[in-house]
mmCIF file of the C-alpha atoms, coordinates in Angstrom:
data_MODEL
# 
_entry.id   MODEL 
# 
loop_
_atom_site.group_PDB 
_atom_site.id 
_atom_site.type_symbol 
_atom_site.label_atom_id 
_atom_site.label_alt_id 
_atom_site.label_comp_id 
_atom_site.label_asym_id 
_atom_site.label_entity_id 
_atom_site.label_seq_id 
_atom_site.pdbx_PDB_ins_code 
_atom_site.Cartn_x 
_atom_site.Cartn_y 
_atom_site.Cartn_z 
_atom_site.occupancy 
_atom_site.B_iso_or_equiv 
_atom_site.pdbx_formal_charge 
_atom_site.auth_seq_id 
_atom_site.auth_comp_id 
_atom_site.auth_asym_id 
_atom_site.auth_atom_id 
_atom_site.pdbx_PDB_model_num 
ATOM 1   C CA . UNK A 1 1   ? 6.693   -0.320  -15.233 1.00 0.00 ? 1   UNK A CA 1 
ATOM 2   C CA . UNK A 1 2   ? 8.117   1.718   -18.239 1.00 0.00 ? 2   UNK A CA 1 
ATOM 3   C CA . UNK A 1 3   ? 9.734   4.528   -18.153 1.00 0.00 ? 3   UNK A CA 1 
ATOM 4   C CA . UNK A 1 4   ? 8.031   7.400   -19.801 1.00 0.00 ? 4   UNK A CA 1 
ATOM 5   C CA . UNK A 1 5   ? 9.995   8.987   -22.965 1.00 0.00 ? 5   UNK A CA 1 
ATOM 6   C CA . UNK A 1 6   ? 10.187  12.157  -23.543 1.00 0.00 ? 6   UNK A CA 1 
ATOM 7   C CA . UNK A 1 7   ? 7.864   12.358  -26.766 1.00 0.00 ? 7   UNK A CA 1 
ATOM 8   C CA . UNK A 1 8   ? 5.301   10.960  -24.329 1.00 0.00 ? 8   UNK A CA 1 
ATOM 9   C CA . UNK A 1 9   ? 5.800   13.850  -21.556 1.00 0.00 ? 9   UNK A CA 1 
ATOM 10  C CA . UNK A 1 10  ? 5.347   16.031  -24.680 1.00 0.00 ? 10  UNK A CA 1 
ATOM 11  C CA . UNK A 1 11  ? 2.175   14.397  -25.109 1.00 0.00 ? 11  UNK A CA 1 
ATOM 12  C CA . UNK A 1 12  ? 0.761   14.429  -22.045 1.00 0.00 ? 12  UNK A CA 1 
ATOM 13  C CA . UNK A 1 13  ? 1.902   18.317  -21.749 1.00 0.00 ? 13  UNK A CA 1 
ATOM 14  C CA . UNK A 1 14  ? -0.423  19.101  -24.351 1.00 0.00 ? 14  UNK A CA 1 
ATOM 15  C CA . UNK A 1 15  ? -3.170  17.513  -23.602 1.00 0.00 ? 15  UNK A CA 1 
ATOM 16  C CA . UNK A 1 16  ? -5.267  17.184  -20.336 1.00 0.00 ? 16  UNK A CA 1 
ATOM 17  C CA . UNK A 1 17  ? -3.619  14.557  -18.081 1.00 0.00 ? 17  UNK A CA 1 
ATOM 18  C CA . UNK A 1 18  ? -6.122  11.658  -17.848 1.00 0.00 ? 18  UNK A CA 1 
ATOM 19  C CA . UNK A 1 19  ? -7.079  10.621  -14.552 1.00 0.00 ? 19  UNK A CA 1 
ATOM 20  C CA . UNK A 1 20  ? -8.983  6.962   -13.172 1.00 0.00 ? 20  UNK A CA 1 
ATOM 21  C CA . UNK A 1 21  ? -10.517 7.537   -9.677  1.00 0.00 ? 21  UNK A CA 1 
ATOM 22  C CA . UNK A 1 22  ? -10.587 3.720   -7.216  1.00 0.00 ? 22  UNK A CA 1 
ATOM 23  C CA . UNK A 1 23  ? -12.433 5.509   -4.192  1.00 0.00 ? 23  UNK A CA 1 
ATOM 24  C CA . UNK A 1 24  ? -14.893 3.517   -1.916  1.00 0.00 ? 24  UNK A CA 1 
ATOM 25  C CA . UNK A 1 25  ? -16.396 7.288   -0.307  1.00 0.00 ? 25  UNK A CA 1 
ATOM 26  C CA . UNK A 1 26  ? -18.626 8.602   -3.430  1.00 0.00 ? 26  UNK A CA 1 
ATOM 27  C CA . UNK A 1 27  ? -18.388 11.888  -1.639  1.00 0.00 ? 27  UNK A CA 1 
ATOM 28  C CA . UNK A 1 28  ? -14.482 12.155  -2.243  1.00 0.00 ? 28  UNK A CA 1 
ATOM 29  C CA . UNK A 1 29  ? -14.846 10.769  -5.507  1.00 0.00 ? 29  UNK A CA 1 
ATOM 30  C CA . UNK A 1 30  ? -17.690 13.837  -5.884  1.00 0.00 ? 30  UNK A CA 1 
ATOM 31  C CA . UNK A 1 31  ? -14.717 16.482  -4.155  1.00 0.00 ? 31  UNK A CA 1 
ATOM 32  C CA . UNK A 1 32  ? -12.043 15.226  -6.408  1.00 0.00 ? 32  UNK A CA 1 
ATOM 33  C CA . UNK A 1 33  ? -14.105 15.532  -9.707  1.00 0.00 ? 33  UNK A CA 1 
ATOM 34  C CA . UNK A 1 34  ? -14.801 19.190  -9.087  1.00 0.00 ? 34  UNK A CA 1 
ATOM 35  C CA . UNK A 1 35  ? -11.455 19.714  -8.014  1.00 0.00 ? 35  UNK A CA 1 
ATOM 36  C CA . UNK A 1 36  ? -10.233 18.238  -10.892 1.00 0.00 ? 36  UNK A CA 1 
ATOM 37  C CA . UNK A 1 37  ? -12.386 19.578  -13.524 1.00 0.00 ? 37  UNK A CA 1 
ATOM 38  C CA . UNK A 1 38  ? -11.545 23.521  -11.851 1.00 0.00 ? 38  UNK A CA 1 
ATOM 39  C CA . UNK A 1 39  ? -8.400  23.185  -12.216 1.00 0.00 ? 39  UNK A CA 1 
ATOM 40  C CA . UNK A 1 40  ? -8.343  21.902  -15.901 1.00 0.00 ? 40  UNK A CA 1 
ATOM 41  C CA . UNK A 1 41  ? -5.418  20.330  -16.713 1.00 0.00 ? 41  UNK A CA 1 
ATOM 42  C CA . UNK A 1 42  ? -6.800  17.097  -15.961 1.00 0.00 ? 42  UNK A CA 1 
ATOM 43  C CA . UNK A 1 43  ? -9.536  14.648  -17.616 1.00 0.00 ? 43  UNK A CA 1 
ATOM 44  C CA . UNK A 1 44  ? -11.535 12.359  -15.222 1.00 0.00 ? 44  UNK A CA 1 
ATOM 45  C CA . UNK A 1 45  ? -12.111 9.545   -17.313 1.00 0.00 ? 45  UNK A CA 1 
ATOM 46  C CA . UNK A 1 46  ? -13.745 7.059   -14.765 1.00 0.00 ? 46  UNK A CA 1 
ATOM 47  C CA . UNK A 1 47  ? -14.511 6.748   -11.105 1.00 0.00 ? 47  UNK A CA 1 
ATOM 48  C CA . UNK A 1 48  ? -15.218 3.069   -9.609  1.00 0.00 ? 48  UNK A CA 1 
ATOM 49  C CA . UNK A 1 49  ? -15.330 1.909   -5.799  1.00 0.00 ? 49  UNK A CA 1 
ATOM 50  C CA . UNK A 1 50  ? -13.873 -1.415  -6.071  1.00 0.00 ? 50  UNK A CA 1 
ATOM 51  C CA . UNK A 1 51  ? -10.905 -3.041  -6.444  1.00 0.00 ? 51  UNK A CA 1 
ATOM 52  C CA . UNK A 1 52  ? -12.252 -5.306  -8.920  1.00 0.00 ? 52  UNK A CA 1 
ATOM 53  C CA . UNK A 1 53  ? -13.720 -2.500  -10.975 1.00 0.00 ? 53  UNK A CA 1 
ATOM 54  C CA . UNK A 1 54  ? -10.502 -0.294  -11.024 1.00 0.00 ? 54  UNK A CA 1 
ATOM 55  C CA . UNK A 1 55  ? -8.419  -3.820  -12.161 1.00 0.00 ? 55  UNK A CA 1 
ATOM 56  C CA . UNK A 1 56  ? -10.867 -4.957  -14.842 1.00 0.00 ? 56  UNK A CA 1 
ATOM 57  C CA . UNK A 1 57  ? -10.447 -0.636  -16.361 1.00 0.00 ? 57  UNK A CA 1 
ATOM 58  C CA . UNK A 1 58  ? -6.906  -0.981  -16.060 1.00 0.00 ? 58  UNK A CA 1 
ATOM 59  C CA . UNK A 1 59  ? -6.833  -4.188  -18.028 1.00 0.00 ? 59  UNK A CA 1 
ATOM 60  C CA . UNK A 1 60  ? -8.804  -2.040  -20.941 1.00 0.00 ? 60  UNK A CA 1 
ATOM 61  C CA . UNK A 1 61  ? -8.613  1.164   -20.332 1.00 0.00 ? 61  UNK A CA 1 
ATOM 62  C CA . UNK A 1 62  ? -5.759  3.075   -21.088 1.00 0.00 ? 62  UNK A CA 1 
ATOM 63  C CA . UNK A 1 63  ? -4.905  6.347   -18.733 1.00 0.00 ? 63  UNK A CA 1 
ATOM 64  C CA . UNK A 1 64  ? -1.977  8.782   -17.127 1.00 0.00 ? 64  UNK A CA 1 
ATOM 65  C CA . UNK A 1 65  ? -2.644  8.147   -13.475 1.00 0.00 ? 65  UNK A CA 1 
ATOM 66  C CA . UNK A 1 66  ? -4.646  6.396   -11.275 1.00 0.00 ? 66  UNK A CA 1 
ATOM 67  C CA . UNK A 1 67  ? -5.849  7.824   -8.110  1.00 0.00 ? 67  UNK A CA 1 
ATOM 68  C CA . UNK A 1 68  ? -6.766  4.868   -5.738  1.00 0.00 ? 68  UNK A CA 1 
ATOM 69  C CA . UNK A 1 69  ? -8.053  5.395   -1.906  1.00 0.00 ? 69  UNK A CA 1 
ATOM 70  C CA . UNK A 1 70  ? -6.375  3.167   0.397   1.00 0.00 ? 70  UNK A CA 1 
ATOM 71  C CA . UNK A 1 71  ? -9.827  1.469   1.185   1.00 0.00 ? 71  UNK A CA 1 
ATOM 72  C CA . UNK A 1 72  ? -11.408 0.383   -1.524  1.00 0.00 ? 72  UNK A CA 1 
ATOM 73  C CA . UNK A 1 73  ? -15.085 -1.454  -1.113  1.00 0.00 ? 73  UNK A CA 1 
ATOM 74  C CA . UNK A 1 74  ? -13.743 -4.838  -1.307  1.00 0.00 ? 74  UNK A CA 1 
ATOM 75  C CA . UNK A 1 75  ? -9.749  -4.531  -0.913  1.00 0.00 ? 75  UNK A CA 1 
ATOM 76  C CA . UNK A 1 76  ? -7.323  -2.353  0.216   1.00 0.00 ? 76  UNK A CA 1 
ATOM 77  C CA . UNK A 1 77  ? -4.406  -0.877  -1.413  1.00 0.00 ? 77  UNK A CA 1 
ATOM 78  C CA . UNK A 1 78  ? -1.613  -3.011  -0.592  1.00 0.00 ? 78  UNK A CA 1 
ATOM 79  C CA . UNK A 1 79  ? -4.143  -5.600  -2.895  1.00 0.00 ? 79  UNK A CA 1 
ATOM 80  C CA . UNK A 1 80  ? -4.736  -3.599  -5.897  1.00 0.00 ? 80  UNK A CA 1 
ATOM 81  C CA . UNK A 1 81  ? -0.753  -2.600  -6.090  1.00 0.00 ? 81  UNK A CA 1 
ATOM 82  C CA . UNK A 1 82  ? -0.016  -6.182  -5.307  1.00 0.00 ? 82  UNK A CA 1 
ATOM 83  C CA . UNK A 1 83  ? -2.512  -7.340  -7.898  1.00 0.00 ? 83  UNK A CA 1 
ATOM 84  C CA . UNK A 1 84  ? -1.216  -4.716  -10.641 1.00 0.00 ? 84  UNK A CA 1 
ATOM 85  C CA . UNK A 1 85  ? 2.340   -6.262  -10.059 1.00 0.00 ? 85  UNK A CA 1 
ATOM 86  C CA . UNK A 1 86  ? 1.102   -9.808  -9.999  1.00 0.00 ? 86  UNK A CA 1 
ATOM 87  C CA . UNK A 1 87  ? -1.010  -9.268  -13.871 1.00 0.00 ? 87  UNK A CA 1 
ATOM 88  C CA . UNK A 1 88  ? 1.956   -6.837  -15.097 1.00 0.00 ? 88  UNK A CA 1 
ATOM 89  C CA . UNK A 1 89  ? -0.496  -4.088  -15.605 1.00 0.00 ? 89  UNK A CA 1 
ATOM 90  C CA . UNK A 1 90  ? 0.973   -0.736  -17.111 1.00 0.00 ? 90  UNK A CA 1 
ATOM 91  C CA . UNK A 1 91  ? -0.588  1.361   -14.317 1.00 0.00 ? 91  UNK A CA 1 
ATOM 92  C CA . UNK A 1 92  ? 0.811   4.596   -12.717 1.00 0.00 ? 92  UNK A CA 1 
ATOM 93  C CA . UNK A 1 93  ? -0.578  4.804   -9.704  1.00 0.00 ? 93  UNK A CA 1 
ATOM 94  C CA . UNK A 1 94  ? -0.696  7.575   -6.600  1.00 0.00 ? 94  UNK A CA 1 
ATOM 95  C CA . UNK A 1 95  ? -1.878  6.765   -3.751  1.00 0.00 ? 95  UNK A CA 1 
ATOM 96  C CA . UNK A 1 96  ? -4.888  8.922   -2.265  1.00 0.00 ? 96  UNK A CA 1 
ATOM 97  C CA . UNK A 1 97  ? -4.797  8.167   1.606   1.00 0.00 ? 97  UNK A CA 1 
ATOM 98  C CA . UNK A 1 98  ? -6.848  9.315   4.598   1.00 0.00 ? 98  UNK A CA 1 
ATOM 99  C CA . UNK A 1 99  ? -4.816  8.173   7.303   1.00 0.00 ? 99  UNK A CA 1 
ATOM 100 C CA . UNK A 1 100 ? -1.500  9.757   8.320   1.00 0.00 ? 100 UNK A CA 1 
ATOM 101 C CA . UNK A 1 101 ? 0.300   6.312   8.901   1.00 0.00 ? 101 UNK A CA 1 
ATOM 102 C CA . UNK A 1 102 ? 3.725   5.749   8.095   1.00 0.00 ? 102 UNK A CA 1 
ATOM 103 C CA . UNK A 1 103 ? 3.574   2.179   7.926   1.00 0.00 ? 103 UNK A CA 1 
ATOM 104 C CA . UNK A 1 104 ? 0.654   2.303   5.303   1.00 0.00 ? 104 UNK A CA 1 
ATOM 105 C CA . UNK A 1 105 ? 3.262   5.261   3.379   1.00 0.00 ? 105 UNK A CA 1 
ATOM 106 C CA . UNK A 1 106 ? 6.320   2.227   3.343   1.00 0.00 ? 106 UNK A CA 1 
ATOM 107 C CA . UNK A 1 107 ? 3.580   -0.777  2.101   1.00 0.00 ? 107 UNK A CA 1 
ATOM 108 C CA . UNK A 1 108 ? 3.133   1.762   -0.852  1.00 0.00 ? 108 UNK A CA 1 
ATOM 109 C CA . UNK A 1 109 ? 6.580   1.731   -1.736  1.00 0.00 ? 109 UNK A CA 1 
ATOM 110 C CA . UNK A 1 110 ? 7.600   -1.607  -1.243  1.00 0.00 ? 110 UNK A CA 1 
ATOM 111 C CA . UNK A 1 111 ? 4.686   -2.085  -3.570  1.00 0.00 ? 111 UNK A CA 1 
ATOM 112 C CA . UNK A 1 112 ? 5.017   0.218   -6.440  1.00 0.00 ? 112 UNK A CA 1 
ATOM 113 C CA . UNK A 1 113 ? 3.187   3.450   -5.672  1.00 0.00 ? 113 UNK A CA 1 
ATOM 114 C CA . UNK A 1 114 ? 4.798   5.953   -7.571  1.00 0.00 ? 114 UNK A CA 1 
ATOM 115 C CA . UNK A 1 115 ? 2.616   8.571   -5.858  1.00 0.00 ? 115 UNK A CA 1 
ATOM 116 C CA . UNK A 1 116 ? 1.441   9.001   -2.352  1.00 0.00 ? 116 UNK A CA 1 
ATOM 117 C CA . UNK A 1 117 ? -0.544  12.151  -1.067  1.00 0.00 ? 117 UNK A CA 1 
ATOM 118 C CA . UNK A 1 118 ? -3.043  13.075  1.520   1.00 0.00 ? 118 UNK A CA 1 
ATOM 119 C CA . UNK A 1 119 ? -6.999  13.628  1.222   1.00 0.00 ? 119 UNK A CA 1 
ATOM 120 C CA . UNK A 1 120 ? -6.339  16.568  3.668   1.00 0.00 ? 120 UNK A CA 1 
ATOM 121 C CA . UNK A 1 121 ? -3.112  18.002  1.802   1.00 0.00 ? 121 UNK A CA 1 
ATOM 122 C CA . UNK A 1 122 ? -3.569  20.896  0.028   1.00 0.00 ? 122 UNK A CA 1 
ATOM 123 C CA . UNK A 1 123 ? -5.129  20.565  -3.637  1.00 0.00 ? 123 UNK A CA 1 
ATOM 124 C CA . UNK A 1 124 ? -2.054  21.985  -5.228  1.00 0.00 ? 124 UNK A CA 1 
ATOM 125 C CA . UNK A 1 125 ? 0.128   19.170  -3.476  1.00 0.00 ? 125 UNK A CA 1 
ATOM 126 C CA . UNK A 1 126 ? -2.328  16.842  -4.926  1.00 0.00 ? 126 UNK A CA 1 
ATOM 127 C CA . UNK A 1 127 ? -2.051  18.468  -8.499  1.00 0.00 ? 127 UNK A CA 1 
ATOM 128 C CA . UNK A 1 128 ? 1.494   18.030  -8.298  1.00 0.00 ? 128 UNK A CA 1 
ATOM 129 C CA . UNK A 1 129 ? 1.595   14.589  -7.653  1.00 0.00 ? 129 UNK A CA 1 
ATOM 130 C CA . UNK A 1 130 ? -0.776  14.012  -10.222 1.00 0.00 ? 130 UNK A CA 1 
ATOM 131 C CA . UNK A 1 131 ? 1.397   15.195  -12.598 1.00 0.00 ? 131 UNK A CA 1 
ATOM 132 C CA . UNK A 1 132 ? 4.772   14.104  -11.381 1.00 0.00 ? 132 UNK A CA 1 
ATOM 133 C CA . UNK A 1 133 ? 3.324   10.383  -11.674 1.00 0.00 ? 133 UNK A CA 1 
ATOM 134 C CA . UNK A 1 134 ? 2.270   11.550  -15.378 1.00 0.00 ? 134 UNK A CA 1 
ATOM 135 C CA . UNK A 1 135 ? 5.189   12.175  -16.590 1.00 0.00 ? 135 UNK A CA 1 
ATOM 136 C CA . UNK A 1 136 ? 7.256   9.230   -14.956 1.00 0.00 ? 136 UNK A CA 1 
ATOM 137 C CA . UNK A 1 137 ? 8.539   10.349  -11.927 1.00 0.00 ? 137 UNK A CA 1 
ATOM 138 C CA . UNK A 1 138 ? 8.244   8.941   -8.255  1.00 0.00 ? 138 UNK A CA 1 
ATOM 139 C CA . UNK A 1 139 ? 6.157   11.666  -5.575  1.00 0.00 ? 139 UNK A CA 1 
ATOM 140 C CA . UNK A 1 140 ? 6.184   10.851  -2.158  1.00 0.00 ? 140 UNK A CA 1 
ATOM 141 C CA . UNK A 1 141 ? 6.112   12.680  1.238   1.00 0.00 ? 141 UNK A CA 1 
ATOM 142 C CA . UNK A 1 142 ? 9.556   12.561  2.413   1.00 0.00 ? 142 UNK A CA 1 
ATOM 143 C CA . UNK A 1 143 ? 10.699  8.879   3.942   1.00 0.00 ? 143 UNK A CA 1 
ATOM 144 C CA . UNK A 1 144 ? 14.066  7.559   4.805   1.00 0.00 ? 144 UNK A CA 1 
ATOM 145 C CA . UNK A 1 145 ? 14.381  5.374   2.478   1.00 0.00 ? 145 UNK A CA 1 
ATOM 146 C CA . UNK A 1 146 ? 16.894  3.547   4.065   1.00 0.00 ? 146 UNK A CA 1 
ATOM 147 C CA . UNK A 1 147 ? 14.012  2.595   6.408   1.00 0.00 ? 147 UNK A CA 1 
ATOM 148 C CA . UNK A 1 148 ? 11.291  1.579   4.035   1.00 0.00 ? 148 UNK A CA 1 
ATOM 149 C CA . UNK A 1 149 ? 12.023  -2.481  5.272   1.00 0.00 ? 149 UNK A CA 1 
ATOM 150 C CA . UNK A 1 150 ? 12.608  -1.141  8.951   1.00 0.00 ? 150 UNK A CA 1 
ATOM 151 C CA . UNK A 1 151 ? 9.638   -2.884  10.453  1.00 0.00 ? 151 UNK A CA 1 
ATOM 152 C CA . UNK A 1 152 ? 8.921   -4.504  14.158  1.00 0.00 ? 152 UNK A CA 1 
ATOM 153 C CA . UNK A 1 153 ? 9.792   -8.112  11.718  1.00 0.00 ? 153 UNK A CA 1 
ATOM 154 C CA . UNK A 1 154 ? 12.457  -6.863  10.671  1.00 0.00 ? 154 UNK A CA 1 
ATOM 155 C CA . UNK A 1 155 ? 14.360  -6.530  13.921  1.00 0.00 ? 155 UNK A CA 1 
ATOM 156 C CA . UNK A 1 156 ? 13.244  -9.888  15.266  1.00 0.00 ? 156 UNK A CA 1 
ATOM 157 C CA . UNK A 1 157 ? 15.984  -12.967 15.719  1.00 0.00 ? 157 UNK A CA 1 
ATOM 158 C CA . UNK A 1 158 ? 15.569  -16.081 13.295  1.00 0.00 ? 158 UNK A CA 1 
ATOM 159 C CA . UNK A 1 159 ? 13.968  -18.085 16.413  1.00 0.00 ? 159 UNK A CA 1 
ATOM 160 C CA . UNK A 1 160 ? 11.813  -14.954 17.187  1.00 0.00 ? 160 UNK A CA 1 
ATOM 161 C CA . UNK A 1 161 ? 10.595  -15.229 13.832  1.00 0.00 ? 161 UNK A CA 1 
ATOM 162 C CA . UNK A 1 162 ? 10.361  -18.885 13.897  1.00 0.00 ? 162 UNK A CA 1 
ATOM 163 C CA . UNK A 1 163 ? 7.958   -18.322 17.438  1.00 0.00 ? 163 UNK A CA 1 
ATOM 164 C CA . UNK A 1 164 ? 5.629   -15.704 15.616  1.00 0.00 ? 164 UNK A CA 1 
ATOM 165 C CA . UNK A 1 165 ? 4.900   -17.884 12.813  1.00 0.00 ? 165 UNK A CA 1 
ATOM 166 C CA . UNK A 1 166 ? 3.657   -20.782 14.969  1.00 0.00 ? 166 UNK A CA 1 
ATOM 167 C CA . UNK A 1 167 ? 2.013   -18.548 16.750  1.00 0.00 ? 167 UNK A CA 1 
ATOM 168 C CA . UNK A 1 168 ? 0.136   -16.961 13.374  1.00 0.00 ? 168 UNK A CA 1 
ATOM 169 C CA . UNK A 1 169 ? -0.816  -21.100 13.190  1.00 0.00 ? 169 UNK A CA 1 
ATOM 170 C CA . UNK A 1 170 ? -2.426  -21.129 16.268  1.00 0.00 ? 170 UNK A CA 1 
ATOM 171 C CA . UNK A 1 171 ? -0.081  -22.986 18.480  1.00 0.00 ? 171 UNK A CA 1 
ATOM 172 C CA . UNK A 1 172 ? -0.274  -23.130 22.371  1.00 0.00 ? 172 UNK A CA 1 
ATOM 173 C CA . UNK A 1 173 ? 1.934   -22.632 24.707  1.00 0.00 ? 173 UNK A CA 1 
ATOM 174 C CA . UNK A 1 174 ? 2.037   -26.565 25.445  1.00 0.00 ? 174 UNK A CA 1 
ATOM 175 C CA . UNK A 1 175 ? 1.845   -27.101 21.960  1.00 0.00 ? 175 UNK A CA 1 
ATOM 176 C CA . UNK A 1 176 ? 5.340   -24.951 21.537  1.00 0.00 ? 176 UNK A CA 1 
ATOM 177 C CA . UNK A 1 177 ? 7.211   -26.300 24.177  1.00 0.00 ? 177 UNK A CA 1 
ATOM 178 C CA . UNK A 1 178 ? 6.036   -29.952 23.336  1.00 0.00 ? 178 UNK A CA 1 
ATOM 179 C CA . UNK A 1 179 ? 7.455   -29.479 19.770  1.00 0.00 ? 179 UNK A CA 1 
ATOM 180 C CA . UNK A 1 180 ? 10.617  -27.777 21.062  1.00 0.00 ? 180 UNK A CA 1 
ATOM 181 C CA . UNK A 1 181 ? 11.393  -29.432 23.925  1.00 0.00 ? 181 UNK A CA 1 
ATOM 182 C CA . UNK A 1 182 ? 11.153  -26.666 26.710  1.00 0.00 ? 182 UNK A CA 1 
ATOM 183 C CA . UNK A 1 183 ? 9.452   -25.994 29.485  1.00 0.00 ? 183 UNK A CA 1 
ATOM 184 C CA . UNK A 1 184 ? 5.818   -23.971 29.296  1.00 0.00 ? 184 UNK A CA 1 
ATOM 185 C CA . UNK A 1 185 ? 7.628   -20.983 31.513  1.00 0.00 ? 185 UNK A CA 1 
ATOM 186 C CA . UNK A 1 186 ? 10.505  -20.946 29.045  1.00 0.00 ? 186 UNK A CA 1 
ATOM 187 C CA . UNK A 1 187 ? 7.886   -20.376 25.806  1.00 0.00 ? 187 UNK A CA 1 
ATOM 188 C CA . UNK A 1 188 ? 6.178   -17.708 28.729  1.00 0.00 ? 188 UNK A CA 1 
ATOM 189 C CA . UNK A 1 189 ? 9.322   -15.798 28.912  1.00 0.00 ? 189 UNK A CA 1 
ATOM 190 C CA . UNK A 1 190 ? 9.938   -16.132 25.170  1.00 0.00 ? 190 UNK A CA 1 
ATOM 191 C CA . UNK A 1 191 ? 6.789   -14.625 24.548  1.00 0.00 ? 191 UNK A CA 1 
ATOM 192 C CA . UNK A 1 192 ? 7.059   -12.251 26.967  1.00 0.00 ? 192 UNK A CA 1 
ATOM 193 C CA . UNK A 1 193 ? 10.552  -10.527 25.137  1.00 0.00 ? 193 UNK A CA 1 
ATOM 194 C CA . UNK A 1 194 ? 8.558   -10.930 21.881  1.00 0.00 ? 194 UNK A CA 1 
ATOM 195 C CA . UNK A 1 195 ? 5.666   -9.002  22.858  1.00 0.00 ? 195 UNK A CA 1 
ATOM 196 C CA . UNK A 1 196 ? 8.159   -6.430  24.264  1.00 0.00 ? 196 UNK A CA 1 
ATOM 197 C CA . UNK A 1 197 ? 9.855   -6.128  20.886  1.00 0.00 ? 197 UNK A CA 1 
ATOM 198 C CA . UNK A 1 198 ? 7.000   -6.034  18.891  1.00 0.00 ? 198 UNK A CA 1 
ATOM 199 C CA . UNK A 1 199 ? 5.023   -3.313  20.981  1.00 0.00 ? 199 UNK A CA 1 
ATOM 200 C CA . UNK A 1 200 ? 2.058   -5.698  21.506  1.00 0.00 ? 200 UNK A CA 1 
ATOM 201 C CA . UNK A 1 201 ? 0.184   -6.753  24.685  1.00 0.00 ? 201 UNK A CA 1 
ATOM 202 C CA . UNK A 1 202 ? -0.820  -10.149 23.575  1.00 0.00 ? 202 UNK A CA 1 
ATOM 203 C CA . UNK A 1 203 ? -0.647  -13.112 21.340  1.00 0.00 ? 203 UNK A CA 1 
ATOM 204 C CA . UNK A 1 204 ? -3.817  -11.774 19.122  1.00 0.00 ? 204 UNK A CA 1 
ATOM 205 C CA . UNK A 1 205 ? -2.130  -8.462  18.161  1.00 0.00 ? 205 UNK A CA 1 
ATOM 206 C CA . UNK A 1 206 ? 1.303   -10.596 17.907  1.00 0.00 ? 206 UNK A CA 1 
ATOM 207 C CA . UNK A 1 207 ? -0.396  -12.207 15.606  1.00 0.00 ? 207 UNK A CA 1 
ATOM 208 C CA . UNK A 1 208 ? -2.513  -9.134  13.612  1.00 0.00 ? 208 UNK A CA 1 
ATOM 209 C CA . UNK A 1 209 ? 0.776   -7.468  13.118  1.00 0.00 ? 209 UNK A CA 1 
ATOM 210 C CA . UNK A 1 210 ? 2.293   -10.706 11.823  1.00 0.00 ? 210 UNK A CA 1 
ATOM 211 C CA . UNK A 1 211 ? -0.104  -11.359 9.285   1.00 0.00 ? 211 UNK A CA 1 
ATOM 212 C CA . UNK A 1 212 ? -0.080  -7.169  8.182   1.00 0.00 ? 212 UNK A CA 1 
ATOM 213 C CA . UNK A 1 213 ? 3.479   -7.159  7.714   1.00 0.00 ? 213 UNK A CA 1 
ATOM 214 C CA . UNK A 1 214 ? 3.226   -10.245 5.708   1.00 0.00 ? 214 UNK A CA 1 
ATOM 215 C CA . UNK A 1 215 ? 0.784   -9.124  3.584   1.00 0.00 ? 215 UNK A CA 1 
ATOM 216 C CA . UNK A 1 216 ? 2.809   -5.611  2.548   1.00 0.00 ? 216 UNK A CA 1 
ATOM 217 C CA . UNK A 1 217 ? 5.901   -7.627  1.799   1.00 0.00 ? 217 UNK A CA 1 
ATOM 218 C CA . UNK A 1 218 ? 4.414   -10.257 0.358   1.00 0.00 ? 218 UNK A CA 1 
ATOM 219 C CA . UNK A 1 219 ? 6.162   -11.054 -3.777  1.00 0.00 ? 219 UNK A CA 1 
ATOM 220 C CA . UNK A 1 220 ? 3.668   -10.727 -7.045  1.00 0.00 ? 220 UNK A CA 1 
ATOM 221 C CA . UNK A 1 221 ? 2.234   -14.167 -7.752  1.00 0.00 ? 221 UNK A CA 1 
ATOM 222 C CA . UNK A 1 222 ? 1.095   -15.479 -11.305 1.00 0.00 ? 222 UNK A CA 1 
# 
């Protein structure tokens, strides 16, 4: 992503910042046309509900800032930002979320957002992330940033790891200790510690959180 110059904050300062809605909800894409044509410093130049839409615009299209929802109609966001990095798109985008999750706040910056706000915040918090992402700068709610990678993974062992990603492949028990050469009690107990670590009650949401945590940290492809 480039860095905006100056002679192209200049620009944008005198002209209406334009905006690209991804929203799956046309009633908050409805809410944040009025509240963006009130306020009138920005331009609404599309709105689309899909993924696929907002990618094809971006390839074509060219805007300030793109406001995406974190559920889109056939993705969600960790796929478009993933898919913007993967076809080196020169996107700004800000996240527009309705769920107060952290975890979903850290995917966005491991993947790119430069902006991150609220569908509940107030509109002039949305305004100003708008613009912040306009003119080049990063606008997030505050976050460690130290602990942007601290996830349940993250504080697994190497043979931890190793277990969960059988696991994700649909191992058994017998199947595990077979392989390894322990006893079924012994991949039990295993388990056990790993579900304890991982906050889960069973191998399904073992597995769920696996695969999510995957997915956010996954690298651009292409």
């Amino acid at each position: 992503m480039k860095i905006r110059s100056r002679t192209e904050n200049k620009a944008i300062d005198e002209r209406r910042v334009r905006v690209v809605v991804a929203e799956r909800n046309p009633l908050v894409i409805s809410a944040l046309r009025e509240m963006l044509d009130c306020d009138g410093r920005f331009e609404l130049l599309a709105s689309v509900q899909s993924g696929r839409h907002f990618l094809e615009l971006a390839a074509v299209q060219e805007f300030d800032v793109a406001v995406i929802g974190w559920k889109l109609s056939d993705m969600d966001g960790a796929d478009v930002l993933a898919e913007v990095q993967a076809r080196k798109l020169d996107v700004r985008i800000a996240v527009f979320s309705n769920d107060h999750d952290i975890g979903i706040l850290k995917q966005c910056v491991r993947l790119g957002a430069q902006g991150y706000c609220f569908q509940f915040d107030d509109p002039a918090i949305i305004f100003d992330t708008i613009l912040a992402v306009a003119h080049g700068r990063i606008c997030i709610p505050y976050i460690d940033i130290n602990k942007v990678n601290d996830t349940p993974l993250s504080r697994l062992t190497v043979r931890e790891r190793e277990l969960l990603a059988v696991l994700s492949d649909g191992w058994t028990n017998l199947q595990i200790a077979t392989r390894t050469g322990i006893s079924e009690n012994t991949v039990k107990y295993h388990l056990k510690n790993l579900y304890d670590k991982l906050d889960v009650r069973n191998r399904a949401m073992a597995v769920a959180l696996y695969s999510r945590e995957r997915r956010s940290q996954r690298q651009p492809f292409g």
